[in-house]
C-alpha positions as CSV (number, residue, x, y, z in Angstrom):
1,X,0.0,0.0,0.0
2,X,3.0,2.8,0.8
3,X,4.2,1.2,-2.5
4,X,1.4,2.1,-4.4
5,X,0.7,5.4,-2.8
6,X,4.5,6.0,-3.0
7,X,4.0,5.9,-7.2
8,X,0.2,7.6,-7.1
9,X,2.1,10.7,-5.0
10,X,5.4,10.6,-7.9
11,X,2.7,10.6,-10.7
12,X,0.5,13.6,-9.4
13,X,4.1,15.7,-8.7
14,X,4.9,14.8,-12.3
15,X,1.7,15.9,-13.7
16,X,1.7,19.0,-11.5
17,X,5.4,19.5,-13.0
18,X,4.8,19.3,-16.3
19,X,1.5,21.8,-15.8
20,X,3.7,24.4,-14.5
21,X,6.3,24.3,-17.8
22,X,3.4,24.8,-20.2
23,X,4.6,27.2,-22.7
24,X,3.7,30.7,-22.5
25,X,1.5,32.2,-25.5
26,X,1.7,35.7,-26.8
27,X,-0.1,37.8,-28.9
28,X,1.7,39.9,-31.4
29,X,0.7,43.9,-30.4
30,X,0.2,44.8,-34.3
31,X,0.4,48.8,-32.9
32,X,4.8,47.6,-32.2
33,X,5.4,45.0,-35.0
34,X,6.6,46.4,-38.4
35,X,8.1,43.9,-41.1
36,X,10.0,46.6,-43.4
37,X,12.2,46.0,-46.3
38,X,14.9,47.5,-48.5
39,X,15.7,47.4,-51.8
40,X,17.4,48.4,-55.1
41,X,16.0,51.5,-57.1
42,X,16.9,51.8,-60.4
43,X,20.7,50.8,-61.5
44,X,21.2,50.3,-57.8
45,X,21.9,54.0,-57.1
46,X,19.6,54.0,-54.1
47,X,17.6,51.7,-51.8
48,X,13.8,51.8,-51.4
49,X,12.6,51.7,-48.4
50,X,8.9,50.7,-46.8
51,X,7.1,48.6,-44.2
52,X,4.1,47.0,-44.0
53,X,1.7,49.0,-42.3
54,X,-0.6,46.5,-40.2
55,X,0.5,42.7,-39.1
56,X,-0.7,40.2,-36.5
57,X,0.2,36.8,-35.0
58,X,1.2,34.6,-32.4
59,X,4.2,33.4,-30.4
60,X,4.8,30.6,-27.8
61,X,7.7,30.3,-26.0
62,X,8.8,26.8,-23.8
63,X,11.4,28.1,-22.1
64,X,12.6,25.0,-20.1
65,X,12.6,23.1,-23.6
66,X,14.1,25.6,-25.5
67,X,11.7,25.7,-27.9
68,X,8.5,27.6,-29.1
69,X,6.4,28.7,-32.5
70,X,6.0,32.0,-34.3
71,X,3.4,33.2,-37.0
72,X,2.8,36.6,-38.1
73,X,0.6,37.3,-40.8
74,X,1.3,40.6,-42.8
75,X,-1.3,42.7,-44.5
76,X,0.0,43.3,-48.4
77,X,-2.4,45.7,-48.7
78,X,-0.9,48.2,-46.2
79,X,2.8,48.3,-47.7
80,X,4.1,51.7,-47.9
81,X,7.1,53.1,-49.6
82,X,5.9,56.4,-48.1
83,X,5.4,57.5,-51.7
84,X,1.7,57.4,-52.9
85,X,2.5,56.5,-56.6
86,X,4.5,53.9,-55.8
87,X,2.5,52.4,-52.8
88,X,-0.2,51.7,-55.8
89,X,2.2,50.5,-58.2
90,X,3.3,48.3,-55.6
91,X,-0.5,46.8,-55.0
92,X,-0.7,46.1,-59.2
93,X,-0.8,42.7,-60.5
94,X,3.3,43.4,-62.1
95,X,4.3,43.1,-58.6
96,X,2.4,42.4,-55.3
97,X,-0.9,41.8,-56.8
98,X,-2.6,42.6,-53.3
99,X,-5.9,41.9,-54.8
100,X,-5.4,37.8,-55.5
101,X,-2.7,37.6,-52.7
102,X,-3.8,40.6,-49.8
103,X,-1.8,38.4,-47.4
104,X,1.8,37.2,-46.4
105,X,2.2,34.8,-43.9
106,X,6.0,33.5,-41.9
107,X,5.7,30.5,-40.1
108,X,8.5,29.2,-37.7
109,X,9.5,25.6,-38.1
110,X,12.5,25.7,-35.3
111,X,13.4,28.4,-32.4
112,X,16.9,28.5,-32.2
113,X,17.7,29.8,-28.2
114,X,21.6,30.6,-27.1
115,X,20.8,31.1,-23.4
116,X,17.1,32.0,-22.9
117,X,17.4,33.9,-25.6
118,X,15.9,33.5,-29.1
119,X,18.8,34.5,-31.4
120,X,17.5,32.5,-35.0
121,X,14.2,31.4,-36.2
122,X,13.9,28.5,-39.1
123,X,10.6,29.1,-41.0
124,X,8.4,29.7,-44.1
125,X,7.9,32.6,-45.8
126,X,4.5,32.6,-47.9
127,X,4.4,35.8,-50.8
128,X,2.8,36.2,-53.8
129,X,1.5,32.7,-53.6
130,X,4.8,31.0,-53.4
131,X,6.5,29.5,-50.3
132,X,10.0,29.7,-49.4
133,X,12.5,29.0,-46.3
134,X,13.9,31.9,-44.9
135,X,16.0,32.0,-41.7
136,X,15.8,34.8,-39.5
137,X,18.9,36.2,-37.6
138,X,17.2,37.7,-34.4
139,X,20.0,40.7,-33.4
140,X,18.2,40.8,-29.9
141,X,15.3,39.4,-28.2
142,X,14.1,40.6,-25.0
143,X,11.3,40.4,-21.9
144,X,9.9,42.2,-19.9
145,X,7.0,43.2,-17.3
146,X,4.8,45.8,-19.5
147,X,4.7,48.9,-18.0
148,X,1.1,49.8,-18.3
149,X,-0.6,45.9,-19.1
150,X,0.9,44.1,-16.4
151,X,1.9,41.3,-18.1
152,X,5.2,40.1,-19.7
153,X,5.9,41.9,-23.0
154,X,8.5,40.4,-25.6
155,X,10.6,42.1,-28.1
156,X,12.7,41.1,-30.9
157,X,14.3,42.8,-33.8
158,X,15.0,40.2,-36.8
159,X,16.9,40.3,-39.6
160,X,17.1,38.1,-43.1
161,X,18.1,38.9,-46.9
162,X,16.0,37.5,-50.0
163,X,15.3,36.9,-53.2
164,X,12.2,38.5,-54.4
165,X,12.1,36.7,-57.9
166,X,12.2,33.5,-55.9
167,X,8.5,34.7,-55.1
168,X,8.2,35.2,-58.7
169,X,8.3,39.0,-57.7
170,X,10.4,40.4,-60.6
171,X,9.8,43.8,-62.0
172,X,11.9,45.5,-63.3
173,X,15.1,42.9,-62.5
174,X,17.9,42.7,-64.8
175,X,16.4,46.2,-66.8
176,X,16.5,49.1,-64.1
177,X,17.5,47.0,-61.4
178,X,20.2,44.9,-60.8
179,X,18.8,41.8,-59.0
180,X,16.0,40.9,-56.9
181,X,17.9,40.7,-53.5
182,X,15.2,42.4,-50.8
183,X,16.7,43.0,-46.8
184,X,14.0,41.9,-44.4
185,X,13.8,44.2,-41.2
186,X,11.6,43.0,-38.8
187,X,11.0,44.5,-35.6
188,X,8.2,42.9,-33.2
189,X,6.3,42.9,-29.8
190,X,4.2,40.7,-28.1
191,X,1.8,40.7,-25.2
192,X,2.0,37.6,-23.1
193,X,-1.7,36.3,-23.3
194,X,-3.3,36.7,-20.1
195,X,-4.0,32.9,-18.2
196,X,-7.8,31.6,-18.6
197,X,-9.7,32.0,-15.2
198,X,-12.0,29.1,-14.1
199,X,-14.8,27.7,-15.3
């Protein structure tokens, strides 16, 4: 019987354990997160520059098991060069084609952590239809209690180049521009999701 209520008493603590390093969900704060971009102008004498103006997701984080899940969706339809005529060239079906593909999606398939700190993320990038890897170098990831919600906040700032005519995203390359290659600025926030009460 001590046995028995020896291994009932190891199982509960084990369950108990394993409730307590459930991984913590946030919610990406679309008002903080800004994928932005830079690229080539014509003959390469400049660099555009833009962002896309509204995004939204989720993270989890397991921090004990060094691992976790991102997924941020990005609103094509809100990418700004901060230069009205080319904000609607953009949106045309030569290059974004917003109207058949309004969305772009980046889906983590592995969290890289050095420390507790995420400083790569293995994923999926989904543009113009097409999906691609792309790794993300994260130049610093950090927590936080909020200051006004309370709750843990999370920031990282991200970094990866790319092709855009991999995305079969090619205007004007190998005419007035010299490739496709596209720098991927990322900077992000997100709200720890607050813990369901009882039911």
């Amino acid at each position: 019987m001590i046995r028995k209520n020896l291994l009932l008493s190891a199982v509960l603590i084990a369950a108990c354990g394993t409730a307590v390093a459930a991984p913590d969900s946030y919610t990406i704060d679309s008002s903080h997160t800004y994928p932005s971009f830079k690229a080539a102008h014509i003959g390469g004498i400049s660099f555009w520059r833009g962002k896309i103006n509204q995004s939204s997701g989720a993270v989890t984080l397991d921090r004990a098991a060094k691992t976790g899940t991102i997924e941020i969706l990005m609103d094509m339809t809100t990418i700004d060069f901060g230069h009205d005529k080319m904000n609607e060239h953009a949106k045309k079906d030569d290059i974004f084609d917003v109207a058949k593909y309004p969305t772009a999606t980046y889906k983590s398939t592995k969290v890289v952590f050095t420390g507790d700190a995420i400083t790569a993320v293995e994923g999926n990038l989904t543009l113009h239809g097409v999906t691609k890897p792309v790794t993300l170098t994260v130049n610093q990831f950090k927590c936080i209690p909020h200051p006004f919600y309370k709750r843990e906040v999370c920031g990282a700032d991200a970094t990866a180049v790319i092709d855009r005519t991999d995305f079969g995203v090619s205007y004007g390359v190998g005419k007035a521009i010299p490739d496709g290659k596209v720098t991927l600025d990322i900077q992000v926030e997100a709200l720890k999701d607050e813990a369901a009460g009882p039911t």
